[in-house]
C-alpha positions, 0 to 999 in steps of 0.5 A: 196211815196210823202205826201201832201206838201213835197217839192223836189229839184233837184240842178238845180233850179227846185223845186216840192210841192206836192198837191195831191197824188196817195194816196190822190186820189184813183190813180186817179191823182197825182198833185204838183206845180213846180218852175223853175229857170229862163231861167232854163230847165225842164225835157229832152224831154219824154213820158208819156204812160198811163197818161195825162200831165196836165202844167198850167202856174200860172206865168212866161212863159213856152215853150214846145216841143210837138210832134216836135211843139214848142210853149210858154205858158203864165200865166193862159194858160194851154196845156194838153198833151196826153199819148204817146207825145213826150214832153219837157218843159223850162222856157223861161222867165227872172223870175222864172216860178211857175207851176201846173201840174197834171197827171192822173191817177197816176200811179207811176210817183210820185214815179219816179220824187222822185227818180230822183230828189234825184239822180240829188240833190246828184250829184248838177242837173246832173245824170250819165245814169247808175244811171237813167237806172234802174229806167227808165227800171222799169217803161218803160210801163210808162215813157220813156225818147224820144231816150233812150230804 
């Protein structure tokens, strides 16, 4: 599991620090900040089941696609997604995007994110589906990449 300040990248640009974590808050939130690349892409486009999605722009400028509605997000916006809406999200700006984002509850998705990026950092940013299949079919009462079941 995650501590307080590990930091995690996975070859493309985009870097997570840990704040929070299940651990740190009884399963009621986990929180981290983010750092994208610029003009980089975030995560392909998913579903969170259980869990709130919580993206303030601290700086830069995201653009997200929710629920099939495309829209931009600038510093000091925020933009809550519920549990069970399609989602992605970019950085959509020529400087690199810091963001701050919280999940509640916790669930496992910190656990998720660290193996993801591990497999995506082994393989410099891209992972093969046979590699992420057991990991998305374990949680799939969680987390659910929109398009693949």
């Amino acid at each position: 599991m995650a501590n307080p300040g590990q930091v995690i990248e996975n070859g493309r640009g985009h870097r997570i620090i840990f704040r929070k974590t299940s651990a740190d808050t009884n399963g009621e939130l986990l929180q981290f900040e983010e750092y994208l690349a610029p003009n980089g892409l975030g995560p392909p486009e998913h579903i969170h089941l259980r869990q709130v999605e919580r993206l303030q722009v601290l700086s830069g400028t995201m653009s997200a696609k929710i629920s099939g509605r495309q829209q931009r997000i600038r510093a000091g916006d925020e933009v809550a997604i519920p549990a069970g809406k399609p989602h992605r999200w970019w950085n959509d700006g020529e400087e690199e995007l810091h963001l701050r984002t919280e999940f509640r509850p916790a669930l496992h998705f910190e656990w998720i994110i660290e193996r993801a990026f591990e497999l995506m950092a082994k393989s410099h940013g891209a992972i093969k589906p046979e590699e992420i299949a057991p990991l998305l079919n374990h949680y799939k009462d969680e987390y659910q990449l929109v398009g693949i079941h």
